[in-house]
C-alpha positions as CSV (number, residue, x, y, z in Angstrom):
1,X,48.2,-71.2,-23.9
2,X,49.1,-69.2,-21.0
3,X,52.6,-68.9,-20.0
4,X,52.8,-66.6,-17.0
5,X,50.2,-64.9,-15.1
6,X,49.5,-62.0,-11.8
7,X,52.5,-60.6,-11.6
8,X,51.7,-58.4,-8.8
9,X,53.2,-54.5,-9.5
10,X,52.0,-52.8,-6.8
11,X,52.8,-54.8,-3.3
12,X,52.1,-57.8,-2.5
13,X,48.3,-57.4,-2.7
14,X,48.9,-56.1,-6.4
15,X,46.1,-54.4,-8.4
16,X,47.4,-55.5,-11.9
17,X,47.8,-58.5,-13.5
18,X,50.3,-60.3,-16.3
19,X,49.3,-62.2,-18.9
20,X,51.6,-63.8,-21.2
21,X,50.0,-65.8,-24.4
22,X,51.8,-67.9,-27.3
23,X,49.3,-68.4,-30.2
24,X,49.8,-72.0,-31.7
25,X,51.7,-73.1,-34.5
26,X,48.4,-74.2,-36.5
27,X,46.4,-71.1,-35.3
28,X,43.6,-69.5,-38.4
29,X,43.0,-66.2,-39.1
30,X,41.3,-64.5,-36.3
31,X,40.6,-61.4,-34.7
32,X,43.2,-60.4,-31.6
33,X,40.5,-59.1,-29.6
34,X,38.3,-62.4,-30.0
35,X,40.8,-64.4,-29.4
36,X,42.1,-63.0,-26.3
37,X,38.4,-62.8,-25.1
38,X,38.4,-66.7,-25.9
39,X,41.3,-67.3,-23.5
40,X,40.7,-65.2,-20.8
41,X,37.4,-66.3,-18.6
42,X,35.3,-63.4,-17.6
43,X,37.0,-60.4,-19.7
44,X,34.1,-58.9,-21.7
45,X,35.3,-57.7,-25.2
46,X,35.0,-53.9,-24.2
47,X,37.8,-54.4,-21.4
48,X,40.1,-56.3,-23.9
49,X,39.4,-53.3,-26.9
50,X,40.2,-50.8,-24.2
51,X,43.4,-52.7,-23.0
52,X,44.5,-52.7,-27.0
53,X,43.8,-48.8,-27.3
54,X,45.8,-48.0,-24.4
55,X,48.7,-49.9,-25.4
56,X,48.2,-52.7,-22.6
57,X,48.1,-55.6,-24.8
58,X,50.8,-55.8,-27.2
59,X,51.4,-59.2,-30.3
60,X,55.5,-59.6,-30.3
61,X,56.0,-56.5,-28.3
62,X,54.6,-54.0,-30.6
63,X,51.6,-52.1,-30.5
64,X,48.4,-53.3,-32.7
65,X,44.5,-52.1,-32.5
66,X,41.2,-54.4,-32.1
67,X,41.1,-55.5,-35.4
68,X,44.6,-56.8,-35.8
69,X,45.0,-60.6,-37.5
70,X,46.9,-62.9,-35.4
71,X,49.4,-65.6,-36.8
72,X,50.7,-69.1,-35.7
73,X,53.6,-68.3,-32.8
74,X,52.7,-64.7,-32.3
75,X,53.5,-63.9,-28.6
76,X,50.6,-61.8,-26.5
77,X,51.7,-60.2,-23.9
78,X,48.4,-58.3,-21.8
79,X,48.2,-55.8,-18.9
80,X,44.6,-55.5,-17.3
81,X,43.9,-54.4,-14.2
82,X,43.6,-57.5,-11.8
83,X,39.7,-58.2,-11.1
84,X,38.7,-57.1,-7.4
85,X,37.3,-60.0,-4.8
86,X,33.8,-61.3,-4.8
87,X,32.3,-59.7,-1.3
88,X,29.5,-57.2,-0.2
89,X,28.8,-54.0,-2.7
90,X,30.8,-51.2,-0.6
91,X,28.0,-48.6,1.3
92,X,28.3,-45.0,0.2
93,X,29.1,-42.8,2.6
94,X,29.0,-39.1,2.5
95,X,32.4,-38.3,3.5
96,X,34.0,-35.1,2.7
97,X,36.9,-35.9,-0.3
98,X,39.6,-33.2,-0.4
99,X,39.6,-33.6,-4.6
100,X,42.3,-31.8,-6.2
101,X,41.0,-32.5,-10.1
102,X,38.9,-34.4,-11.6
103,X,36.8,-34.6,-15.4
104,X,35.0,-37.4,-16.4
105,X,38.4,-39.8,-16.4
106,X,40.4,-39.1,-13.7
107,X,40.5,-37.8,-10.4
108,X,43.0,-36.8,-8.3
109,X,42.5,-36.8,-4.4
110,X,44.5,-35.4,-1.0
111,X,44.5,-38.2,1.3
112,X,44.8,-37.5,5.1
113,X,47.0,-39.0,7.2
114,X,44.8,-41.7,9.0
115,X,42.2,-42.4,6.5
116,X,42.4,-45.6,5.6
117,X,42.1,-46.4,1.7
118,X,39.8,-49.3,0.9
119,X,37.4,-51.5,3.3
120,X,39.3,-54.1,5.6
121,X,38.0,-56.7,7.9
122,X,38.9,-54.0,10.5
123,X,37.3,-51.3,8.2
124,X,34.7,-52.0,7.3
125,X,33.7,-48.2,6.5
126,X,34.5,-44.7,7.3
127,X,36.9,-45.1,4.4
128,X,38.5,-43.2,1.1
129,X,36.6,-46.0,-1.2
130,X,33.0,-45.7,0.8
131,X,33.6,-41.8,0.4
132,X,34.0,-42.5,-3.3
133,X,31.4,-44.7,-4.2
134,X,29.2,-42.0,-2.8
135,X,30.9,-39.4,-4.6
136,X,30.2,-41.2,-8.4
137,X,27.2,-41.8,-7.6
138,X,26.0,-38.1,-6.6
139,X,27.6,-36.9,-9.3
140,X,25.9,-39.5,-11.2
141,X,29.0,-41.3,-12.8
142,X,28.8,-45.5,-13.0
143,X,31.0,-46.8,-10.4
144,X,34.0,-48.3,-13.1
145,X,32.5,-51.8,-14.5
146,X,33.7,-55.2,-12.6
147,X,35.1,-52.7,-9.5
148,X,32.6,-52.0,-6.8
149,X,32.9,-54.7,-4.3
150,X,36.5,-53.5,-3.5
151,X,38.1,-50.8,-5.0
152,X,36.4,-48.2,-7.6
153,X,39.0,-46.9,-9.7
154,X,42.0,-46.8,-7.2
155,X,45.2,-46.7,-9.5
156,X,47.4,-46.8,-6.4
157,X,47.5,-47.5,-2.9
158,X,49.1,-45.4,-0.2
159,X,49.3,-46.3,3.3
160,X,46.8,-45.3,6.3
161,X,48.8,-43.1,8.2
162,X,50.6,-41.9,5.0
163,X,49.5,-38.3,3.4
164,X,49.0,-37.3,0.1
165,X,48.2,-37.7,-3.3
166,X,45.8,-40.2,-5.0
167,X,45.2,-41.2,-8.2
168,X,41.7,-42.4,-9.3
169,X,40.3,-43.7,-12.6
170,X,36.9,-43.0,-13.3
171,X,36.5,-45.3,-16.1
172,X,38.2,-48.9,-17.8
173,X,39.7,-47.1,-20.6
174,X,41.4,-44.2,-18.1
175,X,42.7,-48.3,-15.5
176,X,43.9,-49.3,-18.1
177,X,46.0,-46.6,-19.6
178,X,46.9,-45.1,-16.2
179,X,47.7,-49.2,-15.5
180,X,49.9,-49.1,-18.9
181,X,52.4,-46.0,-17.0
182,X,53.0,-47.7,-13.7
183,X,53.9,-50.9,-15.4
184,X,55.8,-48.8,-17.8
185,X,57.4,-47.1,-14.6
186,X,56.4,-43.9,-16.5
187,X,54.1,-42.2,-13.7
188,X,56.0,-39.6,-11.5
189,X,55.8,-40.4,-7.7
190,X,57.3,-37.9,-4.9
191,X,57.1,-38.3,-1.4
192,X,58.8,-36.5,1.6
193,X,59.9,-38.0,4.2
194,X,61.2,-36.8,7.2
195,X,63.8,-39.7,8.4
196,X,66.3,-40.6,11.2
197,X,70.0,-39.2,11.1
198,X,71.5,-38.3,7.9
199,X,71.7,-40.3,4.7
200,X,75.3,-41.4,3.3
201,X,75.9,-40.2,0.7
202,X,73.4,-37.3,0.6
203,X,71.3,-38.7,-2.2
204,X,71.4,-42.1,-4.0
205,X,69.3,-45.2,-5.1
206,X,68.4,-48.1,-2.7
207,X,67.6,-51.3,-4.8
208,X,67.0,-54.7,-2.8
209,X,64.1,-57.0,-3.3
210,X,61.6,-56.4,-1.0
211,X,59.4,-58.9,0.5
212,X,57.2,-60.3,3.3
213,X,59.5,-61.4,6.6
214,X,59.5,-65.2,7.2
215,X,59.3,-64.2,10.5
216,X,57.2,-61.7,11.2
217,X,54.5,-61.5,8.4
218,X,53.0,-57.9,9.4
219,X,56.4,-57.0,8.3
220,X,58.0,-56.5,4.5
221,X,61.8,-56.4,4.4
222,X,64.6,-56.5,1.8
223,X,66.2,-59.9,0.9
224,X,70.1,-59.0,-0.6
225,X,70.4,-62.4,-2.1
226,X,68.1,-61.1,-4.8
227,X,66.6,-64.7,-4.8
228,X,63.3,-63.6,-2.8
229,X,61.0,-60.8,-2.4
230,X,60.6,-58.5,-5.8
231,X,62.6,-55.9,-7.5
232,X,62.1,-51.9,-5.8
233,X,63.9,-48.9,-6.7
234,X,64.1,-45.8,-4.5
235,X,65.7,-42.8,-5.5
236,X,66.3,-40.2,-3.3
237,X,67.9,-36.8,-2.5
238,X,68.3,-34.9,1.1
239,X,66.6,-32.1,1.1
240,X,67.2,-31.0,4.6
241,X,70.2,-32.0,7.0
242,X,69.4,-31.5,10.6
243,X,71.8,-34.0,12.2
244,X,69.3,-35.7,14.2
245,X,66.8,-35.6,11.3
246,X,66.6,-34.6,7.8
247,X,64.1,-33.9,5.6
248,X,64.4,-36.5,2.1
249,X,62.5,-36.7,-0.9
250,X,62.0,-40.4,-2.5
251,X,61.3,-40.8,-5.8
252,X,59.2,-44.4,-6.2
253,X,60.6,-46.3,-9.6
254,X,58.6,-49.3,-8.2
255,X,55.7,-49.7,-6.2
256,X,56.0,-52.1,-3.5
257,X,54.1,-52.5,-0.1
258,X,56.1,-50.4,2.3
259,X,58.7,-49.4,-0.2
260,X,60.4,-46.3,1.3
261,X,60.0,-47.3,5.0
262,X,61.5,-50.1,4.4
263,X,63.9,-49.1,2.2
264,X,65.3,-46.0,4.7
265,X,65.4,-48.7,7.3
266,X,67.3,-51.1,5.5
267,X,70.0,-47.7,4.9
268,X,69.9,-47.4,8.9
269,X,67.2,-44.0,9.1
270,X,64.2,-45.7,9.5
271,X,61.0,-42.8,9.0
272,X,60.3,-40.7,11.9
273,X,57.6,-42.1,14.3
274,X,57.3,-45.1,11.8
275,X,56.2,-47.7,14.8
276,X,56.3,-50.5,12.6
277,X,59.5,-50.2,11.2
278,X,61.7,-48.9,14.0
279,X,61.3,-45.0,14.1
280,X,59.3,-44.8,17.0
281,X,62.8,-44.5,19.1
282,X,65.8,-42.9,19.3
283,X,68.4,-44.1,16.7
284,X,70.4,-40.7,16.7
285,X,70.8,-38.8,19.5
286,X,72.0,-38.8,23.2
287,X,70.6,-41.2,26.2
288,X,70.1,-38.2,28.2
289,X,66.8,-37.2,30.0
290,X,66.0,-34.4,28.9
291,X,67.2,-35.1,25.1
292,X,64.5,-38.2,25.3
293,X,61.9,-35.6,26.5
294,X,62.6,-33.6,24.0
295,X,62.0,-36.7,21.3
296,X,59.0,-37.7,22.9
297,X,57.7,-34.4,22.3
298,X,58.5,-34.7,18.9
299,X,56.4,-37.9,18.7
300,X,53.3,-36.8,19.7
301,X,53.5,-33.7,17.4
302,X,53.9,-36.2,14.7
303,X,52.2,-39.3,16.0
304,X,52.3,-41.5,12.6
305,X,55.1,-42.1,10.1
306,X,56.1,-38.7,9.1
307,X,55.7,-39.8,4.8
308,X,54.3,-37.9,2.4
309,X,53.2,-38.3,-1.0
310,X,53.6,-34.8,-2.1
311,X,53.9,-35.1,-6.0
312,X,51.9,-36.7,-8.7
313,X,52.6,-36.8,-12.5
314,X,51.4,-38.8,-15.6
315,X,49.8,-38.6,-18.8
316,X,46.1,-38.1,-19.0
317,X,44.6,-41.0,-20.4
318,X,41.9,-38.9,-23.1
319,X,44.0,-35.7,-24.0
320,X,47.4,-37.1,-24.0
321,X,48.3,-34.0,-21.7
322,X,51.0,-34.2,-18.9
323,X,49.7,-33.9,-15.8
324,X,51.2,-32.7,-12.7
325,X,50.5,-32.2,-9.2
326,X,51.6,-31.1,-5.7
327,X,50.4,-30.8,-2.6
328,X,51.6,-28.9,0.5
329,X,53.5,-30.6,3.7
330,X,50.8,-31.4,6.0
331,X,50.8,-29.6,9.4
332,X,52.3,-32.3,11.9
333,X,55.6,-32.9,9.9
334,X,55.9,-28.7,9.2
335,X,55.7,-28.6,13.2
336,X,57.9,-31.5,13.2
337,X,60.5,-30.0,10.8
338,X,60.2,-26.9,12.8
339,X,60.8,-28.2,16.0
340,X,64.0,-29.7,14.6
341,X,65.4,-26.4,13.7
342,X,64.9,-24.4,16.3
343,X,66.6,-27.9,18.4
344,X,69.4,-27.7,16.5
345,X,69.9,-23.8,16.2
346,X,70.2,-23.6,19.8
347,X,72.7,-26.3,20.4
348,X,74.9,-24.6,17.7
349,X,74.3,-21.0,19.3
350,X,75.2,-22.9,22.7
351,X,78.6,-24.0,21.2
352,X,79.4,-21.2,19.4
């Protein structure tokens, strides 16, 4: 029987799912891998033997392979990643991808700010997943089995207006072992972030459940009674103190929708130009005219949240190797950061 089932581990709109089995007391002989296949509808054999080399699907919490005999009472516990919506087979589109590495299981890709990630019903196209598709297929590599209505191979989401790193999988065996490390809270995740004021202390963990407003459900936000929302974990250091500003790096233990914009709002230094989450004003600062100018300016240098996912690590899925990545601070929040300085250096030459 199933026990539990979808527990989401990425946001709410979660890419992987839970499964938790107990085999029955009177249970024969039988092969884990037809078994499972038995009890879960629509999972062909080769995703379940994959999910058992990667380490995804585990009898009483230890590892086993395909052939493995299961016993009366044995608990299953299984980690796929969660099957994409029926719709319309996504258009390939020839968009220019800004690919960092890829080999025939992975591929690791610098997302703009502003491009959004997978098709919407506002989005139809013109996004990261169209240029994809079109991608595998030039290259002539099988969009990844069960995937292509929705999302081929994405591992990980990251906000529109959000820079960075990507993570794609190329194949089931590479979704499901890549699936396997954020579950296992083993995949390295950096962003920078350029927030409001300066953090108390300096550097710290934010934990508080994070889930969607009652009130306003465009909006996540952190529930302290620990009775709603899920579990996420921040960590994060100031890199940069510029009084008004400072520069942050977070360090994602969990992967929830929002997760560090609404975590450095919760703290009181909401992301800079976040609009949805209370950045896109002053919150440090004086009322003055010209100081509000001054901010303004700083907006439309930086006219999105000013996050970035600058560092990506985690084990290749084939060769076992650790992999590591990093990519540069895009333009806007270097002009941002800039700004900032030469903002504050004058007031302190000013006083001095």
């Amino acid at each position: 029987m199933i026990e539990d089932q979808e527990i989401e581990l990425d946001g709410e709109d979660g890419l992987y799912e839970h499964f938790r089995f107990i085999t029955p007391g009177g249970l024969k002989p039988v092969r884990a891998d037809k078994y499972i296949q038995m009890h879960m509808e629509g999972v062909s054999r080769n995703k379940i033997q994959n999910g058992i080399r990667a380490g995804s699907i585990k009898v009483d919490d230890q590892v086993i392979k395909p052939n493995f005999i299961l016993k009366p009472s044995q608990t299953i516990t299984i980690l796929l990643p969660k099957p994409p919506n029926i719709g319309e087979r996504i258009v390939a589109e020839d968009i220019p991808l800004d690919i960092r590495y890829e080999d025939d299981d992975v591929m690791v890709i610098y997302k703009p700010a502003g491009l959004v990630v997978h098709p919407g019903i506002s989005h139809e196209t013109g996004t990261l997943v169209n240029a994809l598709v079109y991608h595998l297929r030039k290259t002539k590599m099988p969009v990844m089995e069960g995937n292509s209505p929705d999302r081929p191979g994405l591992v990980h989401r990251i906000d529109k207006d959000t820079s960075g790193l990507l993570l794609i999988a190329k194949n089931d065996y590479a979704m499901t072992h890549l699936a396997k490390q954020f579950f296992d809270h083993s995949i390295l995740r950096e962003y920078n972030a350029i927030v409001w004021g300066t953090p108390d202390p300096p550097s710290g963990t934010i934990e508080g459940n994070i889930g969607r407003d009652p009130r306003f459900r465009l909006l996540m936000t952190v529930f302290e009674d620990g009775e709603e929302g899920k579990e996420s974990i921040t960590h994060y250091e100031t890199l940069e103190d510029l009084y008004y500003v400072s520069l942050v790096k977070c360090v994602l233990e969990t992967g929830r929708t929002h997760q560090i914009r609404v975590h450095m709002k919760h703290k009181g230094h909401p992301v800079f130009s976040d609009t949805r989450y209370g950045g896109d004003h002053i919150v440090k600062g004086t009322v003055f005219t010209k100081y509000r100018q001054y901010v303004d300016n700083c907006f439309k240098i930086c006219n999105r949240q000013a996050l970035h996912a600058r560092t990506l690590g985690f084990v290749h899925p084939t060769t076992g190797q650790n992999m590591y990545f990093e990519s540069e601070l895009p333009e806007d929040m270097t002009q941002l950061l800039d700004k900032w300085r030469a903002y504050v250096s004058h007031k302190k030459e000013n006083l001095g």
